[in-house]
C-alpha positions in Angstrom: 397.2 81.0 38.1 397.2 80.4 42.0 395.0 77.0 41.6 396.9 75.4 38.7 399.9 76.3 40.4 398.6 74.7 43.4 397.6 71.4 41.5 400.5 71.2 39.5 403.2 71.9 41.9 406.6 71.4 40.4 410.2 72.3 41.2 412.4 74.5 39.0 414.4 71.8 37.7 411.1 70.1 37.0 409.6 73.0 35.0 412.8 73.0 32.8 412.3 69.9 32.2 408.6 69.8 31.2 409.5 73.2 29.1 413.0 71.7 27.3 410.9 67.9 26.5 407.6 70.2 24.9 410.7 72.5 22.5 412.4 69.3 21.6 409.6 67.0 20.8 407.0 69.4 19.3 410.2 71.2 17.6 411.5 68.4 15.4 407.8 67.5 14.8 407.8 71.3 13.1 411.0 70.4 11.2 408.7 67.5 9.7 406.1 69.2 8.8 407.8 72.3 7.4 409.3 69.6 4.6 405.6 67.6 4.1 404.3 68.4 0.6 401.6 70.4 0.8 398.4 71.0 -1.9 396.6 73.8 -3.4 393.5 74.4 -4.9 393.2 78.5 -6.2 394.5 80.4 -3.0 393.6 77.6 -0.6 396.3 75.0 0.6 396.0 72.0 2.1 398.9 71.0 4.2 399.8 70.0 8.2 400.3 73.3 10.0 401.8 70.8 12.8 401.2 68.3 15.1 398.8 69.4 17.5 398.4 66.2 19.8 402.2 66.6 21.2 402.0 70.4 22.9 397.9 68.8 23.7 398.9 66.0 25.4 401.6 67.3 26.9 399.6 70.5 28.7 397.4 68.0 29.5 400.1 65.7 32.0 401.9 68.8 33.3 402.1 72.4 34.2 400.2 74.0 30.6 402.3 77.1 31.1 405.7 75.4 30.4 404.5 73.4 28.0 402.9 76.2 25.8 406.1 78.3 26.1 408.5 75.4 25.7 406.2 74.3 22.2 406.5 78.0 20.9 410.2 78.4 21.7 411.0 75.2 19.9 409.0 76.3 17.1 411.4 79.5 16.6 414.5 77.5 17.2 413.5 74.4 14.7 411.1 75.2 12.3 412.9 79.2 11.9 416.1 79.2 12.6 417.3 76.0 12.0 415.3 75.4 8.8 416.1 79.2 7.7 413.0 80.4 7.9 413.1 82.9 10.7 410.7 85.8 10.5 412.0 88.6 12.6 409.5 90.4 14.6 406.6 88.7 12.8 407.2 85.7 14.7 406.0 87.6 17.8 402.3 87.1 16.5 403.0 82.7 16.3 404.9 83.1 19.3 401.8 84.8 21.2 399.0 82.8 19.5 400.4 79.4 19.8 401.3 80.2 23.7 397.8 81.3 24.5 396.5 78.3 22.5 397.9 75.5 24.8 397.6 77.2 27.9 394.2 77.9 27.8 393.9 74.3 26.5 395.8 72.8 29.0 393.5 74.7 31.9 390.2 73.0 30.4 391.7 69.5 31.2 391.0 68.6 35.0 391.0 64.7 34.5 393.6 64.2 31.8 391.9 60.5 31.7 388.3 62.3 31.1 387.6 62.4 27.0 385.1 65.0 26.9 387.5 67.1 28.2 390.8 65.9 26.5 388.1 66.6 23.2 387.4 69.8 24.3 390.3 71.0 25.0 391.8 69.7 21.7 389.5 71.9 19.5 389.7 74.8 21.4 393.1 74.9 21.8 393.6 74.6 17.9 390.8 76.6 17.3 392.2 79.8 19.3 395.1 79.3 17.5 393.8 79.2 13.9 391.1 82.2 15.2 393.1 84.5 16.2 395.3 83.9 13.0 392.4 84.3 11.2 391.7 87.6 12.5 395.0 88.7 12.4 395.1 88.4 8.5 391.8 89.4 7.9 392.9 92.9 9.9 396.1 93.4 7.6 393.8 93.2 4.7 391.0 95.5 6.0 393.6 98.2 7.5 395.5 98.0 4.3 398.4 96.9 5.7 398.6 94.3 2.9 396.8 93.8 -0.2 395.2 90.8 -1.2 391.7 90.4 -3.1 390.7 86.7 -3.5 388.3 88.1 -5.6 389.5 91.0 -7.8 387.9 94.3 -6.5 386.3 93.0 -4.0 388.7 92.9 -0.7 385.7 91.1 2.1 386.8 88.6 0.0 389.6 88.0 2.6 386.6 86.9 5.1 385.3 84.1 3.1 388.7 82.8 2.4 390.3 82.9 5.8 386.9 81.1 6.8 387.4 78.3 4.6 391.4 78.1 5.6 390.0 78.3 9.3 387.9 75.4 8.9 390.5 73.6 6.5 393.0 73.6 9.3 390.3 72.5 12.1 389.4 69.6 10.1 393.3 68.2 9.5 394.9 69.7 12.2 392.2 70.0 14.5 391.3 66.8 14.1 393.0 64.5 12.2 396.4 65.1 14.0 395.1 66.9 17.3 391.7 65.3 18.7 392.2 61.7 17.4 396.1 61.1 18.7 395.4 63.1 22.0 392.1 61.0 22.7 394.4 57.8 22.1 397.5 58.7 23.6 396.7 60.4 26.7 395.5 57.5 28.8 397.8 55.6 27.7 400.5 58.2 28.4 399.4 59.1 31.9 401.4 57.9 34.8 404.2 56.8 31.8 406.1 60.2 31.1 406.0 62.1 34.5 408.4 58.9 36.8 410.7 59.3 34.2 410.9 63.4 35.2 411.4 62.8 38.3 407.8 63.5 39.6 404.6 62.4 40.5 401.3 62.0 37.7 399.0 64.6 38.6 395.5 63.6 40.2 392.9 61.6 37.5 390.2 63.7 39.8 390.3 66.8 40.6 387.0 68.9 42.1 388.1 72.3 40.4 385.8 74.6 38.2 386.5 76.0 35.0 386.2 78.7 36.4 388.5 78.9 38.6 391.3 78.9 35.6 389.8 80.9 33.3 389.5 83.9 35.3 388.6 87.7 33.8 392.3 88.5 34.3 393.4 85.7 31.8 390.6 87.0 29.3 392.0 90.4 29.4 395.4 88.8 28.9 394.2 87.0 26.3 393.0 90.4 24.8 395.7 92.2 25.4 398.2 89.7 23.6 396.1 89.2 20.5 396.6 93.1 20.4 400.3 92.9 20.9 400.5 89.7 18.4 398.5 92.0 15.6 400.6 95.2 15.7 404.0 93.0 16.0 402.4 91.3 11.9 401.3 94.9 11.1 404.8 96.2 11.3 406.9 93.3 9.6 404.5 93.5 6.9 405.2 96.9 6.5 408.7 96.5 5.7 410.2 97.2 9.3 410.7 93.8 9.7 413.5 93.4 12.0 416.2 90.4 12.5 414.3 88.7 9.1 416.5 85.9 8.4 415.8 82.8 5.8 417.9 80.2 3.8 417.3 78.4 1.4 416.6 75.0 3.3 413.3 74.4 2.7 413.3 75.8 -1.2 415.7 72.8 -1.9 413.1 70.3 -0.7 410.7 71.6 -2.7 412.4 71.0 -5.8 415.5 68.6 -6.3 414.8 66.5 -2.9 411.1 66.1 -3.3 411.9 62.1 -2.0 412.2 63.4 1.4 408.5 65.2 1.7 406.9 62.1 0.2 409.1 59.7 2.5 407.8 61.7 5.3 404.5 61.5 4.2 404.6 57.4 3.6 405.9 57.4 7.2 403.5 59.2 8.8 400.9 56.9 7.1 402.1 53.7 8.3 402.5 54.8 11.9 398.7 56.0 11.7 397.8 52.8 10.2 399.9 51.1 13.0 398.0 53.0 15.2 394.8 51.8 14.8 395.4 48.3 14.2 396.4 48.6 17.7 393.5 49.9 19.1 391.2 47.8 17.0 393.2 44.9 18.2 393.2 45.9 21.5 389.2 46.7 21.6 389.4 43.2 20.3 390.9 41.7 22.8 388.8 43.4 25.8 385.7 42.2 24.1 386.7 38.9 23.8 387.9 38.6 27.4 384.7 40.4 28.4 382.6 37.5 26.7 384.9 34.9 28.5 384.0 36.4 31.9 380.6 36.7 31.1 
């Protein structure tokens, strides 16, 4: 914690900055998604958990630590309380998972102009997230803290189907709407965001080890947490959940006001399309002024 905090130095004002721009933006991104239409085949649905790339890229300009708790917070505020879908003390598990996702992501990123390790720490970051959700759920099952038998009689089951989900929400998540955007939008980001903060981008290069961030300490953290997360889901599934609160917000999209998930959707597609036309274009463009030098 001494070395990041050393490399990405920032005053209070600036950390309450970084922390209110990660609730707000990857908040109403939630609120988006939360209204997508999503599809299921048996007890496996596809759908967009959320946009990955924005707490990604984000933890990879600034202080990861302010980002990952500013992302969760807005989460809570946006997608629960505001949508009406506010779990109590079972939001202590997202809160805990999702946190610990981005930090540890934002850590693996020393260049945030380097690839490999924007890639990197893309896939890991949504893969600790969707891992130690996976285990979670597999663990209420096993315990017996909530039945579920994706095969009648047979409750391993639970492993093979929260395998599957795993690597559903690494393929579209993961990738589709975490590694691709952050590879994109990073560079092109970096020295952008941070003047209009107030501060400085942080170094392209810096000559710091992996190891230096991901210390034993944070491991044990990491443990510990994941502990914390799983007894905090044990107990609001076993009907102590406390300060459970939902509307009915979302139920009215999914029936009379359908129009809105699918106008969401059609939006979403055009600004990925417009996406890569611009980067073909622009790879275009380089080529050809490439040849011209030549």
């Amino acid at each position: 914690m001494k070395s990041i905090n050393q490399e990405r130095k920032l005053t209070q004002s600036q950390k309450m900055m970084v922390f209110v721009l990660s609730m707000s933006l990857f908040g109403l991104s939630k609120m988006i998604t939360e209204i997508l239409p999503s599809n299921e085949v048996g007890p496996i649905e596809f759908s967009i958990s959320y946009f990955a790339f924005i707490p990604l890229i984000l933890a990879a300009l600034f202080h990861p630590l302010y980002v990952a708790l500013g992302a969760s917070v807005g989460n809570i505020v946006f997608a629960g309380l505001l949508m009406g879908d506010f779990g109590g003390i079972g939001e202590i598990e997202g809160f805990i998972e999702f946190t610990l996702a981005i930090y540890v992501a934002g850590l693996l990123v020393r260049n945030p102009l380097n690839k490999m390790q924007l890639a990197v720490a893309a896939l890991v970051g949504v893969g600790i997230d969707q891992l130690l959700s996976t285990i979670v759920d597999i663990g209420k099952v096993w315990f017996g803290v909530e039945g579920f038998d994706a095969v009648p009689g047979l409750p391993e089951s639970i492993v093979v189907l929260e395998g599957v989900s795993f690597l559903n929400e690494m393929i579209i998540t993961g990738v589709l709407f975490g590694l691709i955007p952050t590879l994109l939008l990073t560079p092109k980001l970096y020295g952008k965001i941070e003047p209009l903060l107030g501060m400085n981008p942080r170094k392209a290069k810096v000559q710091v080890s992996v190891g230096a961030y991901i210390t034993p300490g944070l491991i044990f953290s990491i443990v510990v947490l994941t502990f914390v997360a799983m007894i905090a889901e044990f107990i609001a599934e076993m009907d102590m959940n406390l300060a459970f609160w939902s509307g009915d917000f979302i139920a009215q999209f999914a029936d009379d006001q359908k129009w809105i998930g699918y106008s969401a959707w059609a939006i979403l597609a055009v600004g990925i399309i417009y996406v890569i036309f611009k980067f073909v274009k622009k790879n275009k463009n380089n080529k050809m002024d490439l040849d011209e030098a030549a």
